[in-house]
N, CA, C and O of each residue as an XYZ file, in Angstrom:
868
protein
N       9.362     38.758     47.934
C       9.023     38.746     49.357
C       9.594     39.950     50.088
O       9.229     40.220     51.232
N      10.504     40.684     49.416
C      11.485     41.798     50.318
C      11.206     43.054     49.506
O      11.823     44.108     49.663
N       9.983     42.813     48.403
C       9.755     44.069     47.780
C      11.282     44.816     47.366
O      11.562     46.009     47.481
N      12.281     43.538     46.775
C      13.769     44.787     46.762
C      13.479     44.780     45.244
O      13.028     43.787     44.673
N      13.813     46.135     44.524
C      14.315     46.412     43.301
C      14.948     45.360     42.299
O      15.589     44.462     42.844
N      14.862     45.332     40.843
C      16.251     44.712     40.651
C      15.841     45.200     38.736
O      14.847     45.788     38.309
N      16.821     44.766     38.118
C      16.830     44.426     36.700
C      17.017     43.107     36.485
O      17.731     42.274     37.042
N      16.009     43.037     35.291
C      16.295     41.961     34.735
C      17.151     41.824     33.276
O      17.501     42.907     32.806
N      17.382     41.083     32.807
C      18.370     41.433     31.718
C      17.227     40.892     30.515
O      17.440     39.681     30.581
N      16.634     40.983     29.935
C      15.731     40.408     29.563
C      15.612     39.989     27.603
O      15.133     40.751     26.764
N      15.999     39.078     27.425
C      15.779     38.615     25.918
C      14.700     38.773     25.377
O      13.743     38.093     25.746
N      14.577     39.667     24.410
C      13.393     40.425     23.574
C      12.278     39.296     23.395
O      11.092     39.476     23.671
N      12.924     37.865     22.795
C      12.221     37.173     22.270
C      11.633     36.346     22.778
O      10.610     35.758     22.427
N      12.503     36.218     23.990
C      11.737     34.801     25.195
C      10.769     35.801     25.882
O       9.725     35.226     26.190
N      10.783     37.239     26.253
C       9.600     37.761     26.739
C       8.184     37.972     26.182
O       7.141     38.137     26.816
N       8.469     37.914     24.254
C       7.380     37.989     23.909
C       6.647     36.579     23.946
O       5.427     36.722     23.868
N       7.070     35.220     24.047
C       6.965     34.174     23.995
C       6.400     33.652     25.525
O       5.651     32.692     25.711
N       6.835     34.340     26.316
C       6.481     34.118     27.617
C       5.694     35.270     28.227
O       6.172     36.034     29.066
N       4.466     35.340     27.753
C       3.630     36.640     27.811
C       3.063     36.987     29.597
O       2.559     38.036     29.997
N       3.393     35.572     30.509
C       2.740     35.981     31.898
C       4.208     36.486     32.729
O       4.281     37.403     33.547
N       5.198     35.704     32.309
C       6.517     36.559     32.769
C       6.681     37.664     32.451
O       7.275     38.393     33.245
N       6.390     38.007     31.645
C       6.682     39.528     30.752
C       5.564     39.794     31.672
O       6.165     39.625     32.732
N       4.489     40.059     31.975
C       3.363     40.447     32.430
C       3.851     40.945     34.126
O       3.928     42.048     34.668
N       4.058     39.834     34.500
C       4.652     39.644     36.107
C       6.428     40.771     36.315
O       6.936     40.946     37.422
N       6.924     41.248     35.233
C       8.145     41.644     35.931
C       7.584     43.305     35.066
O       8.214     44.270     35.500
N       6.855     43.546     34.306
C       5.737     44.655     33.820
C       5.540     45.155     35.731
O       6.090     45.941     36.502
N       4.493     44.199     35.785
C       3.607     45.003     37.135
C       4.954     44.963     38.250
O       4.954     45.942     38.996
N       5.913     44.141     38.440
C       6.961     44.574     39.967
C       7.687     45.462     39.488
O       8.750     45.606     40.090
N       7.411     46.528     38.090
C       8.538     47.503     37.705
C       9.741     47.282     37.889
O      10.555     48.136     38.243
N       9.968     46.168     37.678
C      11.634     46.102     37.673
C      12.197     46.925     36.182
O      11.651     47.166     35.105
N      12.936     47.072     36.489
C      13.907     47.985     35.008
C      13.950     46.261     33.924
O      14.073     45.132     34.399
N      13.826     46.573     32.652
C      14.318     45.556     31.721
C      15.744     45.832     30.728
O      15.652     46.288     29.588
N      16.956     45.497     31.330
C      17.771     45.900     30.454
C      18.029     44.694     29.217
O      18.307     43.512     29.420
N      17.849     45.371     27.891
C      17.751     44.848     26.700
C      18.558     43.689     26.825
O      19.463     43.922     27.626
N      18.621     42.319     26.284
C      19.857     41.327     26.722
C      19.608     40.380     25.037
O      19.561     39.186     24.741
N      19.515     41.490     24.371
C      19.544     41.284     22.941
C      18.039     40.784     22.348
O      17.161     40.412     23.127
N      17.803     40.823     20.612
C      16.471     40.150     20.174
C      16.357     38.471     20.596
O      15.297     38.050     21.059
N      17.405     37.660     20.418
C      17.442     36.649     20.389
C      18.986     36.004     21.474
O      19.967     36.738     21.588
N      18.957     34.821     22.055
C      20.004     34.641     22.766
C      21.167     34.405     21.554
O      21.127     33.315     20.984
N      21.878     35.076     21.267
C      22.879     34.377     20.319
C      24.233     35.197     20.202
O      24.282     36.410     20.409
N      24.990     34.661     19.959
C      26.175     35.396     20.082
C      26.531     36.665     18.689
O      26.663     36.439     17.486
N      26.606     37.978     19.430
C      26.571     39.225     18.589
C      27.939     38.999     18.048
O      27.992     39.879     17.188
N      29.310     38.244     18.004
C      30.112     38.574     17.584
C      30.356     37.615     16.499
O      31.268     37.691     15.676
N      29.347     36.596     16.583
C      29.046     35.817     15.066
C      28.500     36.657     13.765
O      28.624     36.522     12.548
N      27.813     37.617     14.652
C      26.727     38.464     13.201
C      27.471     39.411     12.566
O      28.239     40.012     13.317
N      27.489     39.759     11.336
C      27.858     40.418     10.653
C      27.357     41.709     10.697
O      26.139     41.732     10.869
N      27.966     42.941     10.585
C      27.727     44.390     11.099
C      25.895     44.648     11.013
O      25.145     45.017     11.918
N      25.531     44.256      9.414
C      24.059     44.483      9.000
C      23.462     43.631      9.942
O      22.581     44.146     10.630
N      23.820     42.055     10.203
C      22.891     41.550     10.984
C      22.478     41.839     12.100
O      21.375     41.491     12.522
N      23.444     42.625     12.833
C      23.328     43.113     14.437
C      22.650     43.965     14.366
O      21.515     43.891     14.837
N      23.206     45.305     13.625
C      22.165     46.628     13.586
C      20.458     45.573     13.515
O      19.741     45.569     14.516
N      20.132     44.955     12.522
C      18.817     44.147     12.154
C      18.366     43.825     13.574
O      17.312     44.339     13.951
N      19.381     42.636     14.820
C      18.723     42.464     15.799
C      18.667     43.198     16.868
O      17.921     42.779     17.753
N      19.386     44.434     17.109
C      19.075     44.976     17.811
C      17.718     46.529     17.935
O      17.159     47.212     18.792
N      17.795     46.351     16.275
C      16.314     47.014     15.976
C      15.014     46.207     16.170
O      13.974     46.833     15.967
N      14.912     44.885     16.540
C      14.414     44.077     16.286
C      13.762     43.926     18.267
O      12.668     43.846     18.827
N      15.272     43.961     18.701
C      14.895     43.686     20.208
C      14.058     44.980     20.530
O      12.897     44.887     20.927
N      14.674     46.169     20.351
C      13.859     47.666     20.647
C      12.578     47.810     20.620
O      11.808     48.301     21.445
N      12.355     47.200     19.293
C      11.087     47.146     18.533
C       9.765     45.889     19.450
O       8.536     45.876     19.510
N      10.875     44.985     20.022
C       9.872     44.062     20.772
C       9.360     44.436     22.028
O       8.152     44.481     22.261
N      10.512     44.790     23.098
C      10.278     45.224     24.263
C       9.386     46.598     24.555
O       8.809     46.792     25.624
N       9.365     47.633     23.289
C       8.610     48.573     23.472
C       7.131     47.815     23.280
O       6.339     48.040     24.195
N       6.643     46.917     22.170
C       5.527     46.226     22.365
C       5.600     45.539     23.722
O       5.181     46.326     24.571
N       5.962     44.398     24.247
C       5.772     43.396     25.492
C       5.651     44.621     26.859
O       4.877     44.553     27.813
N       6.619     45.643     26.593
C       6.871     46.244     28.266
C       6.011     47.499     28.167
O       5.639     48.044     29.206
N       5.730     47.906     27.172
C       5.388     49.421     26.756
C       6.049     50.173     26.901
O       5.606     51.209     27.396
N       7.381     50.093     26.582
C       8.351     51.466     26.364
C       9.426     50.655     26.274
O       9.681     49.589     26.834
N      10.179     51.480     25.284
C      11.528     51.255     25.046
C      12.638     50.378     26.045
O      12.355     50.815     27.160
N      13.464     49.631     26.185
C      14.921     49.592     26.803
C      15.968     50.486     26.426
O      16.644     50.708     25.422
N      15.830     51.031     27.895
C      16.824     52.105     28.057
C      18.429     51.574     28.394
O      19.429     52.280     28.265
N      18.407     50.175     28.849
C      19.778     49.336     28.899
C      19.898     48.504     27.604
O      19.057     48.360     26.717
N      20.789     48.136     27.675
C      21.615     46.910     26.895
C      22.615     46.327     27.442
O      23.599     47.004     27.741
N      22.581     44.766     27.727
C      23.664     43.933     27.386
C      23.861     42.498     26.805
O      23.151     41.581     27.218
N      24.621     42.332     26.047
C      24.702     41.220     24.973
C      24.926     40.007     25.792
O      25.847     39.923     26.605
N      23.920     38.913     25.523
C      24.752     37.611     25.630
C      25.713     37.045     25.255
O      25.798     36.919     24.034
N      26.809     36.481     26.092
C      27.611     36.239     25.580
C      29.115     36.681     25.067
O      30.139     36.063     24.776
N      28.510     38.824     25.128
C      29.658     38.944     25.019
C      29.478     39.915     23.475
O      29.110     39.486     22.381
N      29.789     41.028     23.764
C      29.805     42.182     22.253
C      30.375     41.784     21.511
O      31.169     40.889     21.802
N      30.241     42.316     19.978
C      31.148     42.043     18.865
C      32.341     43.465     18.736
O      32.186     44.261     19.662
N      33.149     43.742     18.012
C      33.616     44.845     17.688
C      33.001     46.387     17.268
O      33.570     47.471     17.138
N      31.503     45.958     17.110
C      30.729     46.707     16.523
C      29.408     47.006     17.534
O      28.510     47.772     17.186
N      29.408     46.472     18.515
C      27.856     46.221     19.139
C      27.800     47.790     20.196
O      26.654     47.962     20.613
N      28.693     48.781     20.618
C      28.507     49.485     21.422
C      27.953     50.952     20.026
O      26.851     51.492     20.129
N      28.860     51.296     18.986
C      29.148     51.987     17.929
C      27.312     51.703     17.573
O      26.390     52.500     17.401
N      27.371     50.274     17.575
C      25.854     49.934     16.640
C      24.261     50.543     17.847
O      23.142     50.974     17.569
N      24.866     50.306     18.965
C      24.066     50.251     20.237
C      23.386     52.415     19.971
O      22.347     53.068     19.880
N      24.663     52.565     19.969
C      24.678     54.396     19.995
C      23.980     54.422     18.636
O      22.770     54.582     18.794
N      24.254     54.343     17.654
C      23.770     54.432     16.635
C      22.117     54.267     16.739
O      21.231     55.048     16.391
N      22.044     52.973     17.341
C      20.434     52.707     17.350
C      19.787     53.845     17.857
O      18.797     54.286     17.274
N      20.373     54.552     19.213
C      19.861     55.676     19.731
C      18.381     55.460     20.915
O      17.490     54.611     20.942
N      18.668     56.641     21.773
C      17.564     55.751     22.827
C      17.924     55.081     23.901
O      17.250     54.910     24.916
N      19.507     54.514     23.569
C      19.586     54.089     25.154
C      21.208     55.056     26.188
O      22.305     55.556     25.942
N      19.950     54.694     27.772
C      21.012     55.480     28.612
C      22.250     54.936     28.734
O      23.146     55.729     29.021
N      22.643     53.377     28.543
C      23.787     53.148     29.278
C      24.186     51.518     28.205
O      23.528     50.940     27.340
N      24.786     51.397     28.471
C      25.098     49.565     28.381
C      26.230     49.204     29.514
O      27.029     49.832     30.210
N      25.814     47.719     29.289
C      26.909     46.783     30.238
C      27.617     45.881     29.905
O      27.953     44.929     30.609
N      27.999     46.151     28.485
C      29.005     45.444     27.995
C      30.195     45.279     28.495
O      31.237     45.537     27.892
N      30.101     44.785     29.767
C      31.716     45.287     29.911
C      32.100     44.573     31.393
O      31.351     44.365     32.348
N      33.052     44.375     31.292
C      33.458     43.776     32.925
C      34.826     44.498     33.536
O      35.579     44.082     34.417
N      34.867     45.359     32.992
C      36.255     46.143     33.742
C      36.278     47.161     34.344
O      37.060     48.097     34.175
N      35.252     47.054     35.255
C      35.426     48.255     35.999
C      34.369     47.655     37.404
O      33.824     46.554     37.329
N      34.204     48.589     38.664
C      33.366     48.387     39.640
C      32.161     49.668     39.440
O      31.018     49.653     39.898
N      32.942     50.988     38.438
C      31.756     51.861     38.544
C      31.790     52.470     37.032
O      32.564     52.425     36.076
N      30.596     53.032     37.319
C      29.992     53.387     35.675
C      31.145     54.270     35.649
O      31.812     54.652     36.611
N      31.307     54.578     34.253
C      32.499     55.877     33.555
C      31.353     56.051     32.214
O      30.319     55.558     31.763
N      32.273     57.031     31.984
C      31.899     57.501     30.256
C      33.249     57.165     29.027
O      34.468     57.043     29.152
N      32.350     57.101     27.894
C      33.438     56.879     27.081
C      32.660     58.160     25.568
O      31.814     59.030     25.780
N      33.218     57.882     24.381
C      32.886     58.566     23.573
C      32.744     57.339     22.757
O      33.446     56.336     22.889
N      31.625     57.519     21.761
C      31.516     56.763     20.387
C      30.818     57.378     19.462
O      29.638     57.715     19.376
N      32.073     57.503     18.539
C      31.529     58.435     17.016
C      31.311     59.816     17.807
O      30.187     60.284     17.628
N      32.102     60.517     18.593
C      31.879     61.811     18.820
C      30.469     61.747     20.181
O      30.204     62.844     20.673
N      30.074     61.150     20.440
C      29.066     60.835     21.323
C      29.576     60.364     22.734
O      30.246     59.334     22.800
N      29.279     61.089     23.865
C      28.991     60.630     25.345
C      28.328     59.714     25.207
O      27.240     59.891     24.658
N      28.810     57.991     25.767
C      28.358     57.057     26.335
C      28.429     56.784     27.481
O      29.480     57.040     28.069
N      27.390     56.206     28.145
C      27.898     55.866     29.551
C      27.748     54.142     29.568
O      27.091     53.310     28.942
N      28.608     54.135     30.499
C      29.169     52.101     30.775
C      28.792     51.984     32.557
O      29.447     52.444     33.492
N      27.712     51.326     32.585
C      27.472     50.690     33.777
C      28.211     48.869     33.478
O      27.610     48.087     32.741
N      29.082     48.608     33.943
C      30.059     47.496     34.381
C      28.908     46.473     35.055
O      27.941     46.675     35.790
N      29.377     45.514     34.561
C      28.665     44.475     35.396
C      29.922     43.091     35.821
O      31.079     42.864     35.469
N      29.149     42.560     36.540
C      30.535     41.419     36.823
C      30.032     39.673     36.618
O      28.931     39.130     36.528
N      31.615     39.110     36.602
C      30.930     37.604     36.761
C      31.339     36.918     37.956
O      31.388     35.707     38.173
N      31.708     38.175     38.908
C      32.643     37.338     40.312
C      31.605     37.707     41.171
O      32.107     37.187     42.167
N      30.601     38.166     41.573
C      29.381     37.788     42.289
C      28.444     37.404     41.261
O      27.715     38.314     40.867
N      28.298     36.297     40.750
C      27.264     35.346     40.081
C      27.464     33.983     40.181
O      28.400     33.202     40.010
N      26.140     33.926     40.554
C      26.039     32.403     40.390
C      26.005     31.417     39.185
O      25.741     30.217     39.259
N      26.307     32.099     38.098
C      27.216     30.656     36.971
C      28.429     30.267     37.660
O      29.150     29.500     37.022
N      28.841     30.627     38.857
C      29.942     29.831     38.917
C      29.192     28.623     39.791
O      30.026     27.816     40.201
N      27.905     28.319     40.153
C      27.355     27.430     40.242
C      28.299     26.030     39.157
O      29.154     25.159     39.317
N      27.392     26.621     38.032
C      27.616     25.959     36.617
C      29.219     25.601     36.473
O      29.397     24.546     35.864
N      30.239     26.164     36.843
C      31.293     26.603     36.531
C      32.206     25.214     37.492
O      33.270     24.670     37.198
N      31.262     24.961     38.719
C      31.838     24.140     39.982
C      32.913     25.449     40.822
O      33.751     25.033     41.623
N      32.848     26.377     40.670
C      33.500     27.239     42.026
C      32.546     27.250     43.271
O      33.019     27.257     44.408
N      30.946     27.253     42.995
C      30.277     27.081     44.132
C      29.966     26.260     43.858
O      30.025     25.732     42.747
N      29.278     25.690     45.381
C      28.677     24.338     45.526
C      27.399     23.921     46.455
O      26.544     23.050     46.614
N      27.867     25.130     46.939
C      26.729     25.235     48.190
C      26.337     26.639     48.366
O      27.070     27.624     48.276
N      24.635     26.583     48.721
C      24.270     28.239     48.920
C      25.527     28.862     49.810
O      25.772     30.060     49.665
N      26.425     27.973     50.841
C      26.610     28.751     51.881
C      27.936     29.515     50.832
O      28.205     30.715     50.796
N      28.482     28.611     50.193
C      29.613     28.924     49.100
C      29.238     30.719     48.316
O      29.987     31.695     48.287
N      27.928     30.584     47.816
C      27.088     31.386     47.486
C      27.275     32.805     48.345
O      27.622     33.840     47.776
N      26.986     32.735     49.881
C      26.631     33.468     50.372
C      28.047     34.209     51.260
O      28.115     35.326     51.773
N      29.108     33.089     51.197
C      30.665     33.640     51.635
C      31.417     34.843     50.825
O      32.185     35.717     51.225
N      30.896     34.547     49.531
C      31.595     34.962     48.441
C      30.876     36.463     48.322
O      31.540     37.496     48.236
N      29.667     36.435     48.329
C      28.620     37.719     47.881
C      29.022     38.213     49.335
O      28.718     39.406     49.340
N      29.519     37.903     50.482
C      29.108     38.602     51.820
C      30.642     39.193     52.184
O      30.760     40.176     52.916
N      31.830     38.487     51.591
C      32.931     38.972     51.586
C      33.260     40.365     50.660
O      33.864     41.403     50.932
N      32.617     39.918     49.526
C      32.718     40.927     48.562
C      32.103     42.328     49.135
O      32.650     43.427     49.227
N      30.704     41.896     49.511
C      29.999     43.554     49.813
C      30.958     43.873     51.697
O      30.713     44.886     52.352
N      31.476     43.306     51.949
C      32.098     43.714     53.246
C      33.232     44.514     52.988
O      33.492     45.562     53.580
N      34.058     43.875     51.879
C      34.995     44.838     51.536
C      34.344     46.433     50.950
O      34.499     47.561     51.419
N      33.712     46.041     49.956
C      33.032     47.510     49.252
C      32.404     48.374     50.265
O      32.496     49.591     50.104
N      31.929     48.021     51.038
C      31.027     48.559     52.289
C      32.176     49.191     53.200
O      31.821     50.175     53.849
N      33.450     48.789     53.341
C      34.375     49.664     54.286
C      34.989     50.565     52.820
O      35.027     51.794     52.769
N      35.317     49.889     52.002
C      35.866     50.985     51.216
C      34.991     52.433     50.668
O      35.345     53.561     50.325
N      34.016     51.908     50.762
C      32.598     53.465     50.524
C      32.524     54.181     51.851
O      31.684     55.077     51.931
N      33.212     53.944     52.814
C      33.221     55.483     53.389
C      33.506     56.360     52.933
O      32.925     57.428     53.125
N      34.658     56.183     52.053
C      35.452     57.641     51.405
C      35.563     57.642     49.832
O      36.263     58.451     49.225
N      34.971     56.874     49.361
C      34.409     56.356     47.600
C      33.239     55.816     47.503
O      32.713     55.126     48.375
N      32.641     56.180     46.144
C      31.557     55.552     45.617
C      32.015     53.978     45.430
O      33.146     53.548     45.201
N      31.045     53.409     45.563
C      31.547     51.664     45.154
C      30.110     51.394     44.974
O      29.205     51.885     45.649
N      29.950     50.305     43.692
C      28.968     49.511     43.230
C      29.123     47.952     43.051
O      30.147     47.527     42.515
N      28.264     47.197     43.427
C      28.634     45.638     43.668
C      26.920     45.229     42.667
O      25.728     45.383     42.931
N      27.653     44.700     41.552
C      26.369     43.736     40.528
C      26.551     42.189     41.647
O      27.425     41.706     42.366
N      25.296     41.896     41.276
C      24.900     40.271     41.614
C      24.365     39.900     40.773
O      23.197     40.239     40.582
N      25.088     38.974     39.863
C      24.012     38.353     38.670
C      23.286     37.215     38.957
O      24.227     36.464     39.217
N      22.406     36.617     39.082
C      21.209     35.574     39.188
C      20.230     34.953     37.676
O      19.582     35.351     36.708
N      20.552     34.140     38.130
C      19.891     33.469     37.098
C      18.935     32.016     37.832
O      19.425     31.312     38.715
N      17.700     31.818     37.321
C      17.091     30.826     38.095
C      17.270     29.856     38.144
O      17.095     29.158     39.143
N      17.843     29.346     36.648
C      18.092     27.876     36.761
C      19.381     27.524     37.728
O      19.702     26.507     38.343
N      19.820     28.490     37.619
C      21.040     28.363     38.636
C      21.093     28.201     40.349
O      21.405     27.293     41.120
N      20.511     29.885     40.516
C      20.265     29.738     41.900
C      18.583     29.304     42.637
O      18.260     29.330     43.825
N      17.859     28.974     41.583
C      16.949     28.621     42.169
C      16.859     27.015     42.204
O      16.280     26.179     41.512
N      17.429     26.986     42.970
C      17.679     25.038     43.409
C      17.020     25.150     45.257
O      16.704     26.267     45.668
N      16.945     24.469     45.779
C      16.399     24.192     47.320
C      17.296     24.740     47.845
O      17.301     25.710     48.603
N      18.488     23.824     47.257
C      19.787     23.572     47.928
C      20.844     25.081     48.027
O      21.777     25.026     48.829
N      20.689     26.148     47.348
C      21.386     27.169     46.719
C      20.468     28.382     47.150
O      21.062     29.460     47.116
N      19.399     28.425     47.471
C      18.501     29.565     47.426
C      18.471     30.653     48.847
O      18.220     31.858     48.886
N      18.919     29.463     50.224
C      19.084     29.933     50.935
C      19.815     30.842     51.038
O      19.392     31.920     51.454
N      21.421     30.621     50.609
C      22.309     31.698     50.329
C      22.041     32.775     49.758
O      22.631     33.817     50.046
N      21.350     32.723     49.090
C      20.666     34.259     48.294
C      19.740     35.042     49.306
O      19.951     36.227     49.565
N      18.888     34.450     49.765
C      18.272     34.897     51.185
C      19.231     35.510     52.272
O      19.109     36.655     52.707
N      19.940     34.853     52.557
C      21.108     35.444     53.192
C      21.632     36.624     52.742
O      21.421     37.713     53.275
N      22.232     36.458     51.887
C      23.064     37.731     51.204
C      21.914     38.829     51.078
O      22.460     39.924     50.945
N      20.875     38.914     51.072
C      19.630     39.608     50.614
C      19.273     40.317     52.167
O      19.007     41.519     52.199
N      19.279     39.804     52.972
C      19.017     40.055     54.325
C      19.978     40.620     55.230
O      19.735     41.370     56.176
N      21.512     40.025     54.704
C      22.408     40.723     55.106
C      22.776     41.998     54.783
O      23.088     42.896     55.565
N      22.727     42.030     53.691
C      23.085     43.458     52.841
C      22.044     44.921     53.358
O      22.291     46.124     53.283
N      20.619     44.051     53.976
C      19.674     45.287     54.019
C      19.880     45.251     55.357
O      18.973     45.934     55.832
N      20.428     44.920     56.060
C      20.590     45.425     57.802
C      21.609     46.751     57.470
O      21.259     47.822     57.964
N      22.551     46.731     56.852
C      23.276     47.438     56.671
C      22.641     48.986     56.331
O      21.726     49.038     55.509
N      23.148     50.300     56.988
C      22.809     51.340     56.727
C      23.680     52.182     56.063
O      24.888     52.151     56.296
N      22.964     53.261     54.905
C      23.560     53.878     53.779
C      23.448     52.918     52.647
O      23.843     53.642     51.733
N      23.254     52.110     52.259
C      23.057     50.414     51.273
C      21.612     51.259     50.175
O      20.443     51.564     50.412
N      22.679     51.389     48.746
C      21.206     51.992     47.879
C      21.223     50.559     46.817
O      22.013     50.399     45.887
N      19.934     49.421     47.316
C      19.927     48.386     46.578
C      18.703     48.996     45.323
O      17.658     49.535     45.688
N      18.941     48.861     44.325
C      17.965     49.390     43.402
C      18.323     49.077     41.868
O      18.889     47.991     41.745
N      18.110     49.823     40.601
C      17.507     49.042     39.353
C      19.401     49.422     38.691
O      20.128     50.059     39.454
N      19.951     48.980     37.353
C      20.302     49.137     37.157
C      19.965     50.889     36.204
O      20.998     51.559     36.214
N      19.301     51.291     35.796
C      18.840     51.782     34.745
C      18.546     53.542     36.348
O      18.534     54.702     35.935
N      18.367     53.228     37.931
C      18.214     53.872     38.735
C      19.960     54.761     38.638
O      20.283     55.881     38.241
N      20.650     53.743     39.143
C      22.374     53.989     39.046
C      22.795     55.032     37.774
O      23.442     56.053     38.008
N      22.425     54.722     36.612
C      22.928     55.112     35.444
C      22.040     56.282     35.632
O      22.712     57.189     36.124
N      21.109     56.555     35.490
C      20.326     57.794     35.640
C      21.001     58.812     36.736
O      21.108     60.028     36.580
N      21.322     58.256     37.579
C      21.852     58.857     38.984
C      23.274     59.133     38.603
O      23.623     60.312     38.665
N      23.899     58.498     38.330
C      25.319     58.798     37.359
C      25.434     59.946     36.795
O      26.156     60.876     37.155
N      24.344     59.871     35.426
C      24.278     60.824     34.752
C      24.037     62.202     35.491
O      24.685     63.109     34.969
N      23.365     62.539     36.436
C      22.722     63.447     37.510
C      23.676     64.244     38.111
O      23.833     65.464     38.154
N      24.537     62.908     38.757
C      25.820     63.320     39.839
C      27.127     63.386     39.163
O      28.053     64.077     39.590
N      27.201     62.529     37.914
C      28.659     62.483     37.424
C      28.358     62.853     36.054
O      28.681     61.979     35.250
N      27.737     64.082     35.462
C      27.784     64.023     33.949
C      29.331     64.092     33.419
O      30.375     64.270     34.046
N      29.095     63.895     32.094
C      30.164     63.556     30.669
C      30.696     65.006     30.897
O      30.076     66.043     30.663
N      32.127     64.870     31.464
C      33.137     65.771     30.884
C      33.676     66.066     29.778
O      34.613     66.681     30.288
N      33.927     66.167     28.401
C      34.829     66.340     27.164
C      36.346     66.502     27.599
O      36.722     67.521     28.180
N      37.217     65.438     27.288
C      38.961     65.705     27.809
C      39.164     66.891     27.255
O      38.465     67.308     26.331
N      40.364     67.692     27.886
C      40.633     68.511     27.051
C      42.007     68.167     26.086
O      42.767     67.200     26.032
N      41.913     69.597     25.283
C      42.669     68.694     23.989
C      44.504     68.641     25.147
O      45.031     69.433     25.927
N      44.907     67.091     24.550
C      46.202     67.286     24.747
C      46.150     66.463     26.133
O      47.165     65.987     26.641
N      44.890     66.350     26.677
C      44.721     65.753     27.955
C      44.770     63.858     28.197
O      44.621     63.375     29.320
């Protein structure tokens, strides 16, 4: 309804399975960041099996979306091997494995510039699931406190604020309003770049390319 941007995190296998969803987030161009072949936890699989599903997810989403995923992030949670395996696969700009940070950085793997777009679980609504919220308005205190702080602190710093959503979650009667809110609030606001994940990381790369430390540094 607000024509806003977004990513979806999208499971290779439930999109090919769900061919009018896949169809429907195709035509609103939202970005699809990879969210593995199958929902399952990468730190159960054994090194061969992961490389297997994440060739597997690549291989799907370039059929369902027509082009590659340029993101990745694991359900559930990486294995020891899933960023090393991710680079290896080759092809993608960024992943979001990661919850420790508010803004993308770079790292190295195997001699390789990676970049880490951060994502969070303290503006999401699993804490629906979790019982920390309870009510959209719960919903909408939490997301409206958060971007109030980031919003005075970006006068004089970059700052990035993820909102994770999920439908079964926030799409209840009772819960949805708050998202409306936070959605409406955020765009009164001027200077506010709401847009794709896969937009950020590109823009990263643009404004903040990969330095090499120097030695000793």
């Amino acid at each position: 309804e607000r024509n806003l941007p977004m990513t979806v995190f999208g499971c290779a296998l439930a999109m090919e399975r769900n061919p009018l969803a896949t169809a429907a987030i195709r035509k609103a161009g939202y970005d699809v960041c990879c969210h593995g072949w199958r929902w399952i936890k990468h730190y159960d699989l054994s090194e061969s099996e992961e490389r297997d599903h994440i060739r597997r997810a690549v291989k799907s989403l370039q059929k369902t979306m027509g082009e590659r995923p340029l993101g990745w992030y694991c359900r559930y949670g990486p294995s020891v091997n899933t960023r090393r395996l991710v680079v290896e696969e080759g092809g993608f700009l960024y992943d979001s494995d990661t919850y420790n940070d508010e803004l993308p950085y770079w790292t190295t793997v195997a001699g390789k510039p990676h970049l880490v777009v951060p994502y969070t679980l303290a503006n999401n609504d699993s804490k629906f699931g979790r019982g920390s919220f309870g009510t959209g308005d719960d919903f909408f205190t939490f997301v409206k406190s958060a971007f109030d702080v980031l919003y005075r602190e970006g006068r004089s710093q970059p700052k990035m604020m993820s909102v994770g959503l999920h439908m079964r979650m926030i799409g209840h009667p009772g819960r949805v309003g708050g998202l409306e809110r936070v959605l409406d609030y955020v765009s009164r606001h001027s200077g506010v770049w709401i847009t794709r994940r896969l937009d950020i990381a590109r823009h990263w790369r643009a404004e903040h390319p990969y330095k090499p430390r120097a030695k000793g540094g």
